[in-house]
KOLFITOR-657410 format. One record per residue: residue in one letter; x, y, z of N, C-alpha, C in turn. Coordinates in steps of 0.001 Angstrom, whole numbers, plus 500000, padded with zeros to 6 digits. Layout:
N
AXYZXYZXYZ
...
***
This chain:
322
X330004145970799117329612145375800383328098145183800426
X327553143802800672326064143946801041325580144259802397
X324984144870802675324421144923804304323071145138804214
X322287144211804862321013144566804795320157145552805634
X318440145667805983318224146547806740318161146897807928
X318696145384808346319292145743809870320899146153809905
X321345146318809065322381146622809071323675145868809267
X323376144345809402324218143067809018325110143122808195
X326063142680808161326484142464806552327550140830807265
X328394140220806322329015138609806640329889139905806809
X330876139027808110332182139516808285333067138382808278
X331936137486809054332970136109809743332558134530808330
X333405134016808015333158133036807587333183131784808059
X332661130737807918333019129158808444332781128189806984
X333734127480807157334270126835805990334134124989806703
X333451124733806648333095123041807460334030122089805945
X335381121829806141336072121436805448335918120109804818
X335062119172805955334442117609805410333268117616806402
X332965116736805727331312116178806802331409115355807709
X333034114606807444333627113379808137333743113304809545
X333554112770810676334107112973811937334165111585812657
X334955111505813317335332109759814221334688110667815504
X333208111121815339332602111213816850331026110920816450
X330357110124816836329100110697816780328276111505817976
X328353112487818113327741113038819511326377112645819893
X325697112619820844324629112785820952323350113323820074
X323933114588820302323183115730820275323188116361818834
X324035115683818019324416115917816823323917114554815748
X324031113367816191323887112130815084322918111454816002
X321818111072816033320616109935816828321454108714816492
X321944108732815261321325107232815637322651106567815516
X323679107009815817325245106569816467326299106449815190
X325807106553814183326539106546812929327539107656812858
X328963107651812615330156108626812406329499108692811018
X329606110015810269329273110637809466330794110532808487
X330448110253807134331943110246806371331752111396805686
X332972111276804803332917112295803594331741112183802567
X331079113208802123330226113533800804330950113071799735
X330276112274799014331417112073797763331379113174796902
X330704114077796946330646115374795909331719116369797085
X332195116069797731333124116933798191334316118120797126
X334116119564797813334897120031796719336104119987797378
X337357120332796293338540119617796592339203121179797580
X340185120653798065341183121993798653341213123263797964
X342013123030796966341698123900795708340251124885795588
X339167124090795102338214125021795141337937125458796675
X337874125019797448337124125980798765338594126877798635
X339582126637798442340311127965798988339715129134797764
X339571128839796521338926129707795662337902130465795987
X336898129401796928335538130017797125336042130883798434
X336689130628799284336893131822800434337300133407799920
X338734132794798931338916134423798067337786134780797798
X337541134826796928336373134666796246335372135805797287
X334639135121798390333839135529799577334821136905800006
X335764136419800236336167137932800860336291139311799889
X336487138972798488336429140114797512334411140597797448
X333872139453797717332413139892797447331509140339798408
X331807139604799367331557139976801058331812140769802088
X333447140693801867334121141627802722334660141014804188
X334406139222803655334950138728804598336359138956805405
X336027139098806641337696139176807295338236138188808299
X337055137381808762337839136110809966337393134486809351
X337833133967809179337287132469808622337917131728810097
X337023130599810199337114129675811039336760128125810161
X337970127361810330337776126268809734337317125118810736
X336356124447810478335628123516810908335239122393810325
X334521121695810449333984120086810180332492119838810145
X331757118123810349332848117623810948334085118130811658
X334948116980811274336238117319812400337014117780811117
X337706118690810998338455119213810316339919118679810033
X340047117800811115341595117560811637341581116126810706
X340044115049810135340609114195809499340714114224808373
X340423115608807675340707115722806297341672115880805594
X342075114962804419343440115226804022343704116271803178
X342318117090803504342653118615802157343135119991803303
X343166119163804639343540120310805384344757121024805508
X345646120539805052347376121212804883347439122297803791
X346819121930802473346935122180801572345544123850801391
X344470123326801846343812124782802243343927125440803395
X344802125226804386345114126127805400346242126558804286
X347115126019803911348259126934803433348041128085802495
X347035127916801317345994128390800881345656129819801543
X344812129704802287344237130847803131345283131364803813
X346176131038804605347198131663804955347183133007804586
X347934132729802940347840133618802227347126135054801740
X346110134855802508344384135762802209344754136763802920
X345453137727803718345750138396804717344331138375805151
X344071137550805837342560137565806635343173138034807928
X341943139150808602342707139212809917342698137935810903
X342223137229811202341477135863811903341443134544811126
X342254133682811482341806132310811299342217131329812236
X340937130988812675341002129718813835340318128505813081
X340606127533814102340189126161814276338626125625815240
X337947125221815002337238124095815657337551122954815357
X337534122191816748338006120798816507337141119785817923
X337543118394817951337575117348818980338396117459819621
X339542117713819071340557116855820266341183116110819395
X340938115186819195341484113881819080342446113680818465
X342601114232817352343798114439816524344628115699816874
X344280116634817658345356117644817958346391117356818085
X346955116315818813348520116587819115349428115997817707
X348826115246817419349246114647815930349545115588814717
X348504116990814659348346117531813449348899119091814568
X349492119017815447349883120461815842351230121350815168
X351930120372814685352729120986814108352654121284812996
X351554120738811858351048121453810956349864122583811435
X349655122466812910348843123796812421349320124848813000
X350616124710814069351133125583814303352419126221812824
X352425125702811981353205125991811040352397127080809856
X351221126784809642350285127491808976349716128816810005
X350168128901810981350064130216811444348791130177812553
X348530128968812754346961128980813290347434129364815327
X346880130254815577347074130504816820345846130602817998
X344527130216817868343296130370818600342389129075817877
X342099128082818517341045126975818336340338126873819294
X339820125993819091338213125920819672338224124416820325
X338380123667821054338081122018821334336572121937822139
X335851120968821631334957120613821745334784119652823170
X334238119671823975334571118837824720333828119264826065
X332398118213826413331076118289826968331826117438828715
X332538116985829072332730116259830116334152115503830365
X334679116146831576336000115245832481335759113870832609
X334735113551832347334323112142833158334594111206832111
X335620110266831915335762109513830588334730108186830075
X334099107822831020332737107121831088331471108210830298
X331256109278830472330495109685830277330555110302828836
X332503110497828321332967111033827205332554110029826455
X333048108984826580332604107615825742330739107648825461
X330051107886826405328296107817826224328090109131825386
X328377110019825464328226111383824660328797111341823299
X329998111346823245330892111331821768330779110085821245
X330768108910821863330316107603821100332088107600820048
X332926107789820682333844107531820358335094108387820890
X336394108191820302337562108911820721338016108595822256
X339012109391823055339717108839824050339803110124825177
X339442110338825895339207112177826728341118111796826762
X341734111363827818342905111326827908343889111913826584
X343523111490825537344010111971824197343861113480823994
X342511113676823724342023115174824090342549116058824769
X342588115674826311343580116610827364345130116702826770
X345832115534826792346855115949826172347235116709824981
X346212117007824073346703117596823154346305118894823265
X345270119093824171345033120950824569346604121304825319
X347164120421826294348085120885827173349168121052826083
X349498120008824730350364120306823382350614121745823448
X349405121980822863348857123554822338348877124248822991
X348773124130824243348860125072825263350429125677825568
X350801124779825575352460125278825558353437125651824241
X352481124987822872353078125703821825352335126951821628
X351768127820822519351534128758822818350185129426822524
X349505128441822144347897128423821056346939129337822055
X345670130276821954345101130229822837343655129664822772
X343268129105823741342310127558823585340906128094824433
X340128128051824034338837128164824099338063126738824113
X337215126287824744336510125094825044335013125456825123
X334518124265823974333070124173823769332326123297824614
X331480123486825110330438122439826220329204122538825824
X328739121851825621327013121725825348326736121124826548
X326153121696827746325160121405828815324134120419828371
X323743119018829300322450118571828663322590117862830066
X320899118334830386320295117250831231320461116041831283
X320492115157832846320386113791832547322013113561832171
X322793113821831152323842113434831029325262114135831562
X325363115428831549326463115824831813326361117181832494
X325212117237833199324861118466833770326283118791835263
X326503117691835570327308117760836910328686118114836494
X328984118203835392330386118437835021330576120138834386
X329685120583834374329306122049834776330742122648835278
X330317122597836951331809123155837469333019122234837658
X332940121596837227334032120295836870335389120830835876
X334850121255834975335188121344833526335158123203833821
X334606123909834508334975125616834345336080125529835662
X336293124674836877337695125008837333339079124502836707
X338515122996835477339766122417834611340347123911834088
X339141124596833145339499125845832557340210126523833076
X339501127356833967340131128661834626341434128209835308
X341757127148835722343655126597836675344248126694835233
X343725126093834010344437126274832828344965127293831857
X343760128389832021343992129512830551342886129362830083
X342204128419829949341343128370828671339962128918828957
X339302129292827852337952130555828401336849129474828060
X336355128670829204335291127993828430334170128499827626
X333369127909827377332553128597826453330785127322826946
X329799127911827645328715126952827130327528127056826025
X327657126090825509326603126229824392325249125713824923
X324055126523824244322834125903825087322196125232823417
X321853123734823783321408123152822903320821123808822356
X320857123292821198320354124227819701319582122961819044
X318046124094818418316933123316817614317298122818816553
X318431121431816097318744121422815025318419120384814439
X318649119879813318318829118223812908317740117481813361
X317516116412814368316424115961814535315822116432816324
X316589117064816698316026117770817805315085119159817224
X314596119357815945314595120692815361312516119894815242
X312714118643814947311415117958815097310315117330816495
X311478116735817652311437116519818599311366117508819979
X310618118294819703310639119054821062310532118559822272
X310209117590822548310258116599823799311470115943823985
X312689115896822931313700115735823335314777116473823559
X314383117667823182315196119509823096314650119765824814
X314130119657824889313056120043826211313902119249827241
X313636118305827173314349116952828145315755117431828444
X316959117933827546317984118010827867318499119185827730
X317694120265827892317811121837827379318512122400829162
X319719122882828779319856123859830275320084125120829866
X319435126110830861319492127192830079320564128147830698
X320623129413829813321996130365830416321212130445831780
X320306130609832372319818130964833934320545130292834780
X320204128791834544320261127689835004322287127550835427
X322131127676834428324248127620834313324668128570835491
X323935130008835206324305130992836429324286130548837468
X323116129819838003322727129424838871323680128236839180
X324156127759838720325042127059839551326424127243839625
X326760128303838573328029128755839071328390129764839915
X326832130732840357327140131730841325327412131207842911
X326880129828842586327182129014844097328434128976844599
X329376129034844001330787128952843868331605130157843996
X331386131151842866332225131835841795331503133404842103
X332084134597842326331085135443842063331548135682840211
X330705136605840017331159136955838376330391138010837756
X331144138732836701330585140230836099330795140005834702
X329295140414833951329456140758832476330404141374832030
X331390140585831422332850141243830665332210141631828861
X332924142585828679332705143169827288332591142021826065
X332235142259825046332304141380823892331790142037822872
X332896141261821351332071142644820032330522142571820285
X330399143767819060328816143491818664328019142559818552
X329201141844817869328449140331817243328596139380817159
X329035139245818499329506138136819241328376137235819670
X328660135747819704327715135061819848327335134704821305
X328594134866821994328685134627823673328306135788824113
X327413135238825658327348136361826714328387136004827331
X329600136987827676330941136818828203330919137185829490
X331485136680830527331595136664832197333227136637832519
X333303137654833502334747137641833930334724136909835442
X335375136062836007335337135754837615336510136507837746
X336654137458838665337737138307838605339072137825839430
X340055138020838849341504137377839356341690135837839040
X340472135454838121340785133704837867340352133472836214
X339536134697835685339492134153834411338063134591833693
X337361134219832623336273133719831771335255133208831691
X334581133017831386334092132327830470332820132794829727
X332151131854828990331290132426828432329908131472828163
X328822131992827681327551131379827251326888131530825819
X326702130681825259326457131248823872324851130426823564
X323874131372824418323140131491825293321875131558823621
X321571130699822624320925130954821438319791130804821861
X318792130349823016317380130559823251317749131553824260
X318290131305824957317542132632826131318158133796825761
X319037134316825119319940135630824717320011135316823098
X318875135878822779319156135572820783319917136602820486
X321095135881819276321622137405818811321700137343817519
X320317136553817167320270136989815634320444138392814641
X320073139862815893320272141112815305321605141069814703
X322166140865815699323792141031815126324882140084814062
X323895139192813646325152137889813181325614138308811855
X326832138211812097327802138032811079327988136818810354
X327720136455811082328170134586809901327801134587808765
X328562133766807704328256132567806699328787131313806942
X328113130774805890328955128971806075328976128732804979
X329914127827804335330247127827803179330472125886803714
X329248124874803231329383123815803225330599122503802561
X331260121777802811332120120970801950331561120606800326
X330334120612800385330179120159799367329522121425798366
X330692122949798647329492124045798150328370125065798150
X328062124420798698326610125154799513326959126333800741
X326158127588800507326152128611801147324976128713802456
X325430128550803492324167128787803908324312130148805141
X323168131077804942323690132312805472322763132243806643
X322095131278806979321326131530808587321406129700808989
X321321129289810014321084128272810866319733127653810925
X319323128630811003317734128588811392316794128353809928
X317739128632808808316770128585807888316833127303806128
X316471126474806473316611125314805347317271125883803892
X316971127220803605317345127688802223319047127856802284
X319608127067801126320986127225801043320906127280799376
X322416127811798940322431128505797607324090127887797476
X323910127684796298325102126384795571325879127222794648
X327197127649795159328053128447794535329703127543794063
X328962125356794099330324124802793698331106124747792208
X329389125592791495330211125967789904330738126884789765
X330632128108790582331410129391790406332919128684790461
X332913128246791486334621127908792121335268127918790584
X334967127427789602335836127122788533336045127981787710
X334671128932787833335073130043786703335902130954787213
X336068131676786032337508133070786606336598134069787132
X337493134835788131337238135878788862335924137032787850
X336166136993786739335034138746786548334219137649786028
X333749136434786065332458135833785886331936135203786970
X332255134943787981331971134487789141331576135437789956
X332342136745790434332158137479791223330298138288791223
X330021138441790129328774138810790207327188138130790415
X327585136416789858326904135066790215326775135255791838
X328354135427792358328215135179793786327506136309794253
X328186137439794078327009138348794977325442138478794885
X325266137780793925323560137653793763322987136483795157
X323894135482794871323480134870795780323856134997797409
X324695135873797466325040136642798881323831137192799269
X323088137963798504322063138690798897320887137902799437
X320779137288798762319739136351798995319859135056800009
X321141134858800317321791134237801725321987135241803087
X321692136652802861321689137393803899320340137461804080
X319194137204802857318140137759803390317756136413804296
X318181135132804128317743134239804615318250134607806504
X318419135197806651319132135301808515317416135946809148
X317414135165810360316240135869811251316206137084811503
X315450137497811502315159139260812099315195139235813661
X315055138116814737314978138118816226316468137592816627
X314998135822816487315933134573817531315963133695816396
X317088132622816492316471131272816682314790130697816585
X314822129912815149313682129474815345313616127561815254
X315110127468815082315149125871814664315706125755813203
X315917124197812807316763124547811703316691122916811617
X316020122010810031316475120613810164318206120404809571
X318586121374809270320236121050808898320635120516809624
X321234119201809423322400118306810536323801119756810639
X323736119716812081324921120774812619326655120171812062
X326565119015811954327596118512811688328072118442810136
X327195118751809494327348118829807569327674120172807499
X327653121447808370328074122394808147328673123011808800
X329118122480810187330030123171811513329470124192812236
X330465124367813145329144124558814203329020126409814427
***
């Protein structure tokens, strides 16, 4: 096991399965372009290698498969079935939407029971200006799919000024009448907002700010959460959830567990930090020649994690999930 001197070590993995996605977000692509596949993409096959692999060297125990969108890759049947196999305790989904109801019965068949949908605004005018593609109507229906094939659904929101600030409590009473534990994300220094501080600035809301407009409403109490958990978690009592995953104003760089393990290979063990380490030749070799390649570079992907906060990061969020 590596653990460094804060006492870190990877528990959780993320596996961004393609780079591909039919969304360009905002806040994710400037300049409106859907992002395709890498042609150096490694195949099903090897990433399921490289996850074994991680969990014999790491000690990985929860993987979360992600994107891009995960849902348009055609290596996704074939490495969920794959991992299945891993007795991992944890494996969820991040996704859009968009393809959920289409691909639910393959992912309710592979065992997948907790995802993640992405999804910044009720307002389908405003879904269209933000995502720059896909259909909200589509989206809803396929959480309500999942919802009744018994999934439990968690919802991502990125707050941003100017665009979708009013759908705030819009989108946390959709939640709470539903089941689902929203979740807000506070924009993150990444990609080309990681250069632009005048445009991070412009559309930044912060965990305060969020309080502040949901205590208008809602009363609510800090509910428990692991160590190393990325959300500050809130209970409204007798109705539900939710949460803040609050990366400037509540850093929880002490505690992170993460890795990411890129589509095309690439390890990258902090957000915040440009250095990534290329483990797509191990995938091929056998287990007692690989295993010691990799842990060299484990080490040196843990040392890359902040000692605080958040300091920014030019990695496009979308080449490695979120």
């Amino acid at each position: 096991m590596i653990v460094d001197r804060q006492g870190r070590r990877f528990r959780n993995l993320r596996v961004s399965l393609t780079s591909a996605c039919n969304y360009a977000c905002t806040y994710c692509v400037p300049n409106g372009k859907r992002l395709v596949a890498a042609q150096d993409e490694l195949s099903a096959e090897a990433m399921a290698r490289g996850v074994a692999y991680l969990i014999e060297a790491a000690g990985i125990e929860r993987l979360r498969i992600t994107g891009g969108e995960p849902l348009v890759s055609p290596k996704l049947e074939t490495f969920m079935t794959a991992v299945g196999r891993m007795g991992l305790q944890d494996i969820s989904l991040t996704t859009n939407g968009q393809l959920l109801a289409k691909k639910l019965p393959l992912l309710v068949d592979a065992g997948i029971r907790r995802i993640n949908v992405s999804l910044d605004t009720l307002d389908a005018s405003a879904f269209r200006g933000i995502a720059r593609g896909g259909d909200l109507a589509t989206v809803l229906n396929g959480m309500e799919q999942a919802r009744a094939a018994g999934m439990k659904i968690k919802v991502n929101m990125v707050p941003l000024r100017g665009q979708n600030l009013d759908q705030v409590m819009p989108l946390l009473d959709y939640c709470l009448e539903r089941g689902y534990e929203l979740r807000f994300i506070e924009l993150m220094r990444m990609g080309h907002l990681a250069s632009d501080s005048n445009a991070f600035l412009q559309q930044f809301v912060s965990l305060q700010q969020l309080l502040g407009l949901i205590g208008e409403r809602y009363e609510y109490l800090q509910a428990d959460a692991p160590v190393d958990a990325t959300a500050v978690r809130y209970e409204i009592p007798g109705q539900g959830y939710f949460g803040v995953i609050a990366n400037e104003s509540v850093p929880f760089c002490r505690t992170c567990s993460r890795l990411r393990l890129s589509s095309t290979g690439w390890l990258h063990g902090c957000l915040s930090s440009s250095n990534r380490h290329y483990v797509g030749d191990l995938l091929d070799k056998p287990r007692h020649q690989a295993l010691p390649a990799l842990q060299r570079l484990l080490v040196k992907a843990l040392g890359d994690k902040q000692e605080v906060a958040f300091s920014g990061g030019a990695t496009v969020m979308k080449i490695i999930g979120g």
